[in-house]
C-alpha positions in Angstrom: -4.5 -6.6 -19.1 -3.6 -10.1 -17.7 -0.9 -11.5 -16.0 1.2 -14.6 -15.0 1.4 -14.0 -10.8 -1.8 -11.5 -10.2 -5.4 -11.3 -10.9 -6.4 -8.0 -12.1 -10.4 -7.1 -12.1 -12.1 -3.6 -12.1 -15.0 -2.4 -9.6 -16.1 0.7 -11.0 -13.4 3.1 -10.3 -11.3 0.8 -7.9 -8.6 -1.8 -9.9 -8.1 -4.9 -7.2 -4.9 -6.5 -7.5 -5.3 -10.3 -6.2 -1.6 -12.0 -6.1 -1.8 -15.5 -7.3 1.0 -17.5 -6.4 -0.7 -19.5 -4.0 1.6 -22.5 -4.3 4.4 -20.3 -3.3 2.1 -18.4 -0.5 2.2 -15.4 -2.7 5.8 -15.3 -2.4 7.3 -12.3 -3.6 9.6 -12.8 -7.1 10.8 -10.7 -9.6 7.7 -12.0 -12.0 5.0 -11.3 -9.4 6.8 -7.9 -8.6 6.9 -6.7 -12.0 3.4 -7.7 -12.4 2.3 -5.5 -10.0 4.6 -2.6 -10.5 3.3 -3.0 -14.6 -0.7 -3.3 -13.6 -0.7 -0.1 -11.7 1.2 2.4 -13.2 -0.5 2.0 -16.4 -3.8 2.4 -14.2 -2.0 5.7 -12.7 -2.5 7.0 -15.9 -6.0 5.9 -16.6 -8.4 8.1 -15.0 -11.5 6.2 -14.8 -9.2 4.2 -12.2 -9.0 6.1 -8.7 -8.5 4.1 -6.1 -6.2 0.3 -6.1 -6.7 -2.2 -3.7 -3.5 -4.5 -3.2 -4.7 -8.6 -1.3 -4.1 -11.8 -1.7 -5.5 -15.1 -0.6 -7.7 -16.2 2.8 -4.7 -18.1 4.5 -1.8 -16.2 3.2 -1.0 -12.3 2.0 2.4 -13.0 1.0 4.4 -15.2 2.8 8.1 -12.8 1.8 10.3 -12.8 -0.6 11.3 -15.6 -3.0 13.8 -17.5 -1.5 14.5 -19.8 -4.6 15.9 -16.4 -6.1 17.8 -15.1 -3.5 19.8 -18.1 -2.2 22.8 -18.1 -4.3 22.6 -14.2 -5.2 25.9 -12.4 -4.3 25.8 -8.4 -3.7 25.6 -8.0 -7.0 23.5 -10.5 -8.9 20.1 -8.8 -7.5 20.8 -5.6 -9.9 19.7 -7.4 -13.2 16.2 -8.4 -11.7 15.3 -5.8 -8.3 12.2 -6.5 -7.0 12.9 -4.2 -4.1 13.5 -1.4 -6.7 10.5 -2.5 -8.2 8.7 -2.8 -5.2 9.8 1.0 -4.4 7.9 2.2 -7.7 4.8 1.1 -6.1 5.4 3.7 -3.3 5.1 6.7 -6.4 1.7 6.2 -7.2 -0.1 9.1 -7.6 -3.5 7.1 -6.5 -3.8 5.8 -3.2 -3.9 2.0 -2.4 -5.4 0.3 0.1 -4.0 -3.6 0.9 -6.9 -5.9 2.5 -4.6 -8.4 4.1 -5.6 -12.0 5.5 -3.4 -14.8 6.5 0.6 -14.3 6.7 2.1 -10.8 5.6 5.9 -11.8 6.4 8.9 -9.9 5.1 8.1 -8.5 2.0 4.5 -9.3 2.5 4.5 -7.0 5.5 6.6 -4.3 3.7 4.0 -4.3 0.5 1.6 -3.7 3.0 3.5 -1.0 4.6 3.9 0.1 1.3 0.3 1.2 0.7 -1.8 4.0 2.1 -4.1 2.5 4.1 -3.8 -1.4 5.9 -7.1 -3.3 6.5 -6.6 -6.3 8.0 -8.6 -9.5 8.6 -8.8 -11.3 12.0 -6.9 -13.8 10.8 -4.0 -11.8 9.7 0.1 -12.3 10.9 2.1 -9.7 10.6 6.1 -10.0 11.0 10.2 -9.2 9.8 11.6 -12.2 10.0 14.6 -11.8 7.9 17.3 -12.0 11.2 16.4 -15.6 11.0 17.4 -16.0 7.4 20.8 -14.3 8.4 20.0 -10.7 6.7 17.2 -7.7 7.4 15.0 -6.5 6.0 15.2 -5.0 2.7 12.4 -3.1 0.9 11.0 -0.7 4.0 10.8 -3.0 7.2 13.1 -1.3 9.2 12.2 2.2 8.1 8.8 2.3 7.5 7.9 -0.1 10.9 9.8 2.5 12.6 8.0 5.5 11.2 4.5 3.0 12.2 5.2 1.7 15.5 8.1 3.1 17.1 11.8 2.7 17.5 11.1 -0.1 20.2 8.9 -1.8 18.8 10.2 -1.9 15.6 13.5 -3.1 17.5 11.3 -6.2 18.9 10.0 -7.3 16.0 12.8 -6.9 13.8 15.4 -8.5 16.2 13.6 -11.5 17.4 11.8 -11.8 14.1 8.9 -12.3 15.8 4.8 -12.6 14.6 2.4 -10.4 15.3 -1.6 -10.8 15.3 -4.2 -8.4 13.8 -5.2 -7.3 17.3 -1.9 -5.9 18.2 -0.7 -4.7 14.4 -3.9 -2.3 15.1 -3.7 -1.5 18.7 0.6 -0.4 17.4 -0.8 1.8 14.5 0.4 -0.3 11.6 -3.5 -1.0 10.8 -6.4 0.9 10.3 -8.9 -1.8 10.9 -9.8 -5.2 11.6 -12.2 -7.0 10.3 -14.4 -10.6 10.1 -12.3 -12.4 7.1 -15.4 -12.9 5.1 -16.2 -9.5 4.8 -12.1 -8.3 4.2 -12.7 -7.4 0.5 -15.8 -5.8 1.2 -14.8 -3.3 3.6 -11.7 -2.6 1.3 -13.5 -2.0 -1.0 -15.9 0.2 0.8 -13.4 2.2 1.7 -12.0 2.8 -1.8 -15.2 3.6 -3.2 -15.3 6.7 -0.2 -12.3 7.3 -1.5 -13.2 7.3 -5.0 -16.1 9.7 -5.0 -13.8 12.7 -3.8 -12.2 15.3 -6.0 -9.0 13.0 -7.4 -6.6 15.9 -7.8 -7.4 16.8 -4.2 -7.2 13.0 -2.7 -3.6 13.2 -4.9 -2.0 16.2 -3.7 -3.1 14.8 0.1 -1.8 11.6 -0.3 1.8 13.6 -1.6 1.4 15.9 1.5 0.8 13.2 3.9 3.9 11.4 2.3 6.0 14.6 2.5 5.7 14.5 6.1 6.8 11.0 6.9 10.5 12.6 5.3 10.9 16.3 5.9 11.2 18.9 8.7 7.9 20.3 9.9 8.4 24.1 8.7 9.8 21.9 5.1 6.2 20.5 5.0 3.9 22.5 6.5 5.4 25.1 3.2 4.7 22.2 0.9 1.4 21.3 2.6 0.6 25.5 2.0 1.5 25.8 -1.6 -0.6 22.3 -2.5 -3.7 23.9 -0.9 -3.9 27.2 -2.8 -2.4 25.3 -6.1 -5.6 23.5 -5.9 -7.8 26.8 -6.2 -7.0 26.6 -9.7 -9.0 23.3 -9.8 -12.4 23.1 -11.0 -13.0 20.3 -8.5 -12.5 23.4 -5.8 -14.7 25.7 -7.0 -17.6 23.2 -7.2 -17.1 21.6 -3.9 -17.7 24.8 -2.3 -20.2 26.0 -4.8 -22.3 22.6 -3.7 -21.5 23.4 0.3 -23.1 26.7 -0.3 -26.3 25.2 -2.2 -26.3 22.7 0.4 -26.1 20.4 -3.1 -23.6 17.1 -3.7 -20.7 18.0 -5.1 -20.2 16.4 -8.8 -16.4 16.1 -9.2 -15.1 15.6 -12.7 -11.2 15.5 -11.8 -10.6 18.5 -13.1 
């Protein structure tokens, strides 16, 4: 598959998504959105494909959304061409994704990155909501998801002033996982994905839909949906090798079924 506003490439059983708009710093339009959405949910459904990784370029993420798009849009001229409905497909993937973010992830750049599963970030990397400045808010997850991340008041900081924040505190506020030297970003993604790639896939996908589940249900709602995922997956035979090899003291070989 190519594309106009990405870069698609495989690595073994991880599919890296670069966005290339770097005239525009990555900025987010309906083009680049639907290039993204269309890349990995037809990977979804290719099982040689495990684990995405989501970046962009050294100095910039994604800079936000398009602005040339949205400046003369009334309430109702976004419903032709909905990036942030596109953008919310992304969040359905059965597969986990992993963004390796340098540079400037700014309005929608942060909420993609929010988006994914796990956040690695470079040193270099800004993190912020500025949309008070542009006279709206955030749109596609930054005040929900931040909150669920960081907090009610920091989430309240950041979103009100619409101010930046650096790697260094994104990590030490939970919304990364890791920071790392720039030149080795992609590398430690990738790493990462690879880890993630060698466990039993329907096990890292009923996880990843657990772990999801409790970010919007009552405990006793998902502790009962985490309960029924783990003895569904007794019927896997991904389960009954991985605790076959335990026994034999043996690696496990998981065929993702």
């Amino acid at each position: 598959m190519t594309f106009d506003n990405i870069i698609l490439e495989r690595d073994g059983p991880v599919a890296v998504a670069t966005l290339n708009r770097p005239k525009q710093l990555n900025a987010l339009s309906y083009g680049l959105c639907k290039d993204l959405c269309t890349a990995f949910e037809e990977l979804d459904r290719d099982d040689s494909v495990r684990v995405f990784i989501i970046t962009g370029g050294e100095r910039v993420f994604a800079a936000g959304a398009d602005i040339n798009e949205m400046v003369e849009a009334t309430p109702f001229a976004g419903t032709a061409h909905d990036r942030l409905v596109l953008r919310d497909r992304l969040n359905h993937l059965a597969k986990p994704v992993i963004a390796a973010v340098s540079g400037f992830a700014l309005g929608g750049g942060c909420e993609l990155a929010m988006s994914c599963d796990i956040i690695i970030a470079s040193e270099s990397a800004v993190f912020g909501q500025p949309e008070v400045n542009l006279g709206v808010i955030p749109g596609s997850g930054g005040t929900q998801r931040l909150t669920h991340l960081v907090g009610k008041h920091k989430a309240m900081e950041l979103v009100l002033t619409g101010r930046f924040m650096n790697a260094a505190e994104a990590e030490r506020c939970g919304l990364v996982n890791k920071v790392v030297p720039g030149e080795v970003l992609l590398d430690e993604a990738k790493a990462m994905a690879h880890t993630i790639a060698r466990k039993p896939p329907i096990a890292i996908r009923f996880a990843k839909e657990a772990i999801l589940k409790a970010a919007n249900t009552p405990l006793d709602e998902g502790l009962a949906f985490e309960r029924k995922s783990f003895y569904t997956l007794f019927a896997s035979e991904d389960r009954r090798e991985g605790m076959t090899a335990f026994l034999d003291k043996r690696k496990p070989e998981f065929k993702g079924k």
